[in-house]
C-alpha positions as CSV (number, residue, x, y, z in Angstrom):
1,X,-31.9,-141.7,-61.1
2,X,-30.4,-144.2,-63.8
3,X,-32.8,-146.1,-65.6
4,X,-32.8,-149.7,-64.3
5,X,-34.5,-151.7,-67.0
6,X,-32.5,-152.6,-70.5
7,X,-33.3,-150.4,-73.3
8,X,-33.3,-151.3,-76.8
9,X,-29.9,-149.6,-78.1
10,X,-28.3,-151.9,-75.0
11,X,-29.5,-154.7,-76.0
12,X,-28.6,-153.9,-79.5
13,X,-25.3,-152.9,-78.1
14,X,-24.8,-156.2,-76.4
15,X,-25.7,-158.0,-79.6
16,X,-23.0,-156.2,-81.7
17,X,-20.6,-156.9,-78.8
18,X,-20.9,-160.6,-79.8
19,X,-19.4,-159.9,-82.9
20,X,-16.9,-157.4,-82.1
21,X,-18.7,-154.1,-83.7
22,X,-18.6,-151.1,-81.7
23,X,-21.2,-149.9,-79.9
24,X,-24.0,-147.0,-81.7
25,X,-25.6,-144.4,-80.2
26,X,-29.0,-143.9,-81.7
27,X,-31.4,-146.3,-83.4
28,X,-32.6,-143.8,-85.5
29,X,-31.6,-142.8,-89.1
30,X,-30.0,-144.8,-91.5
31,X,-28.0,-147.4,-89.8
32,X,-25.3,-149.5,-90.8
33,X,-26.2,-153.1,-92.3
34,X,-24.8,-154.6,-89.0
35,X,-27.2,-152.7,-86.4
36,X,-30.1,-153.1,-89.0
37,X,-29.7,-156.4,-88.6
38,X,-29.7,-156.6,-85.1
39,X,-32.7,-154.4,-84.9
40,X,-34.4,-157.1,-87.0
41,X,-33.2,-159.7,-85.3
42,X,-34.1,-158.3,-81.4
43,X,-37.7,-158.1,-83.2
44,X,-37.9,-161.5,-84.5
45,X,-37.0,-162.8,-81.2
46,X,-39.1,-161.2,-79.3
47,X,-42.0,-162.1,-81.5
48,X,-40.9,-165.8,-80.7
49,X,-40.5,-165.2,-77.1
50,X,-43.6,-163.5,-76.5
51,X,-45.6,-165.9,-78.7
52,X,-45.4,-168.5,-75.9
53,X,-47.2,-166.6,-73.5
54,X,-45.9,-165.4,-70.1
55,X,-47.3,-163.9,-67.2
56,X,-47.2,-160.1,-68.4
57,X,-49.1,-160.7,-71.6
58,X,-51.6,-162.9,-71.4
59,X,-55.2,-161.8,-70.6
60,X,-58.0,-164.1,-69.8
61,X,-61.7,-164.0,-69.9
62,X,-61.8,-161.4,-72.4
63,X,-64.8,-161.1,-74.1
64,X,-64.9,-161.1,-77.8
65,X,-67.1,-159.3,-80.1
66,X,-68.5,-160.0,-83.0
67,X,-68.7,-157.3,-85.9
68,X,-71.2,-156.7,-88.0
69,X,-71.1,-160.0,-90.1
70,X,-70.5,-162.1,-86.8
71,X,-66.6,-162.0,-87.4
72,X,-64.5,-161.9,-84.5
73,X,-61.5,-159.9,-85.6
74,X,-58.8,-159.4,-83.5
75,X,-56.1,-156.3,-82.4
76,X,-53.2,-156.7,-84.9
77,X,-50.8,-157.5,-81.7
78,X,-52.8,-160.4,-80.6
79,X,-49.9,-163.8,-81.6
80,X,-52.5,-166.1,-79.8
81,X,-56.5,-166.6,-79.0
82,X,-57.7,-169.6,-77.7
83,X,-61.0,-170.2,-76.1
84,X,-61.1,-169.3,-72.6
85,X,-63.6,-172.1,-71.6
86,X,-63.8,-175.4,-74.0
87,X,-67.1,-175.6,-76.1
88,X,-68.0,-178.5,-78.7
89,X,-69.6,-176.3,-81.2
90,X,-65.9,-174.0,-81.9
91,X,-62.6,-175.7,-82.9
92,X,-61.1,-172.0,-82.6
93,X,-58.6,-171.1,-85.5
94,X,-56.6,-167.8,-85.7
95,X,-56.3,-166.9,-89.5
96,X,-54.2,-163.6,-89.5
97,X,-56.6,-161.4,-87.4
98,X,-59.6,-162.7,-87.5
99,X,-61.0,-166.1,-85.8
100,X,-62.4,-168.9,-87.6
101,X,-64.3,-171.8,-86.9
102,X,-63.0,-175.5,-87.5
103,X,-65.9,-177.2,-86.2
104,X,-68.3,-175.3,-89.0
105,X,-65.7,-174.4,-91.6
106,X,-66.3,-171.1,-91.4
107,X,-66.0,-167.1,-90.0
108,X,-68.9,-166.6,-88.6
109,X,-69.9,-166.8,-85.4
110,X,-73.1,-167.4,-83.3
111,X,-72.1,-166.2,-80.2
112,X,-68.9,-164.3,-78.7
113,X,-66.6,-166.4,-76.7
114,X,-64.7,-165.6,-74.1
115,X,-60.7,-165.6,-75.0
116,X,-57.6,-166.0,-74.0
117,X,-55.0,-163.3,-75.5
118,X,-51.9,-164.2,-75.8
119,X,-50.1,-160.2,-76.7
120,X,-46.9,-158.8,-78.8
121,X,-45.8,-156.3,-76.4
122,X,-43.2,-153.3,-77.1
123,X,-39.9,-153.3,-76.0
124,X,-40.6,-150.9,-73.3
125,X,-43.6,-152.6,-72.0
126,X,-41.1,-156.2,-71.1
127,X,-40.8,-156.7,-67.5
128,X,-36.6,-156.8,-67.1
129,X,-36.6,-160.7,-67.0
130,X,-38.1,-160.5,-70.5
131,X,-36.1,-158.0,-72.2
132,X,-32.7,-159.9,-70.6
133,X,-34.2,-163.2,-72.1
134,X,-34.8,-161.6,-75.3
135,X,-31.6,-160.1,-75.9
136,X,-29.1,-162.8,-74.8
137,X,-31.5,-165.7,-77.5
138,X,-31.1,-162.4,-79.7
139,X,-27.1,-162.2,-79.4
140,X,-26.5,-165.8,-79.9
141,X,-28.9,-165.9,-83.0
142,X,-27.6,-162.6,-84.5
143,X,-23.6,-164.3,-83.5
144,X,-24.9,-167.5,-85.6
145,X,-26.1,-165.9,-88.7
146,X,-23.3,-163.0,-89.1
147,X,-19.9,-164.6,-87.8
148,X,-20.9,-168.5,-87.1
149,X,-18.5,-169.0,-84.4
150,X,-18.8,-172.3,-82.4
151,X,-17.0,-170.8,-79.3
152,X,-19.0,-167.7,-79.4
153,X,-21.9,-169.5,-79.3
154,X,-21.1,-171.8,-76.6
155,X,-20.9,-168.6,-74.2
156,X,-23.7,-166.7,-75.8
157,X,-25.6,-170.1,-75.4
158,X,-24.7,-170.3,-71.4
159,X,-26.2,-166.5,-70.7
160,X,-29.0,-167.1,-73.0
161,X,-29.8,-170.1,-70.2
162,X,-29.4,-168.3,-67.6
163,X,-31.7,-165.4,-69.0
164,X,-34.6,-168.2,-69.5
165,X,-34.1,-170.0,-65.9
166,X,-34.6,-166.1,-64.4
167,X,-37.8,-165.2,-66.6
168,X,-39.2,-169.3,-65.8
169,X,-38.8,-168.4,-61.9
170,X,-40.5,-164.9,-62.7
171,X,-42.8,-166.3,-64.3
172,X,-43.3,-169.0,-62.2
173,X,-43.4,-166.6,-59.1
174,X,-46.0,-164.4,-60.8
175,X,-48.2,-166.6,-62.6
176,X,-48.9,-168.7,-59.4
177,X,-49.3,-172.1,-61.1
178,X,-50.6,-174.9,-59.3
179,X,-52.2,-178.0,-60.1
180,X,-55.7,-176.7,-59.7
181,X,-55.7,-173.5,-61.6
182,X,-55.6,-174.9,-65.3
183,X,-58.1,-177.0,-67.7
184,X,-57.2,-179.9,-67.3
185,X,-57.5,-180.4,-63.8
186,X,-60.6,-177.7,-63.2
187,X,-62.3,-179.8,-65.8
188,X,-61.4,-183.1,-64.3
189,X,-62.5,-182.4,-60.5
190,X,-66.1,-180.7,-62.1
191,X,-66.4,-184.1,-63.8
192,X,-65.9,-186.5,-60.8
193,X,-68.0,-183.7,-58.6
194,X,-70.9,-185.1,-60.9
């Protein structure tokens, strides 16, 4: 059975197809400065992508923990925490991996919140919506900074469009957004219930 979801090389493939390099086989070993950047490129944009937060790697509720000085520190692949339920006493910060306090200028914690983890995924954990998205913004990016063509771009540009409208609608589909299920409004109808 053929695999069905984009791997890396492909998508590193497709990226040196924008410039009109040949395609490599392996990702591994020393590499040519052209697929070393593409590589680094691919990761930089999928940082970005995934630091917005979609469907597949957010987490809510989770409950924090606070070490032994009443630090919250986080897992190095955690781009986002923000407090799962709004409290007066914490102006959550993220300072590298650990959380910080803006309310009381400071690290420590009284209590362990609940979060909401936003994650950095690997390549091979991207739904196919993700990894398409990804590697188009990649192409266009990796086009810009190595050959600078306008009319490349302008194609790279359309599928990188298309690649976005395909991952909103997934994520759209399986985030099952609706008026009711965010802050805002949750804390809006508890307030008039009053």
């Amino acid at each position: 059975m053929a695999d069905t979801l984009t791997t890396e090389l492909e998508a590193v493939n497709v990226m040196l197809g924008t410039i009109g390099e040949a395609p490599v086989n392996s990702l591994s070993g020393t590499l040519p400065v052209d697929v070393s950047t593409a590589v680094s490129v691919l990761k930089e944009v999928r940082r970005k992508v995934l630091g917005l937060g979609w469907w597949f790697n957010i987490d809510y509720e989770v409950q924090s923990t606070l070490d032994g000085s009443n630090n919250i520190v986080l897992a190095t692949n955690v781009l986002r925490a923000d407090l799962t339920y709004p409290d007066p006493n914490i102006i959550l910060q993220q300072r590298g991996v650990k959380l910080y306090n803006g309310k009381t200028q400071t690290y420590v914690f009284t209590q362990a919140p609940k979060l909401t983890l936003t994650y950095l995924l690997d390549w091979v954990e991207l739904p196919e919506q993700a990894r398409q998205y990804v590697m188009h913004r990649a192409a266009r990016i990796f086009q810009a900074r190595t050959v600078g063509a306008p009319e490349l771009d302008t194609a790279a540009g359309r599928d990188e469009l298309l690649a976005l409208a395909d991952l909103k609608h997934a994520d759209s589909d399986a985030a099952n957004h609706n008026i009711f299920n965010n802050y805002g409004m949750a804390r809006l109808y508890n307030y008039r219930r009053r």
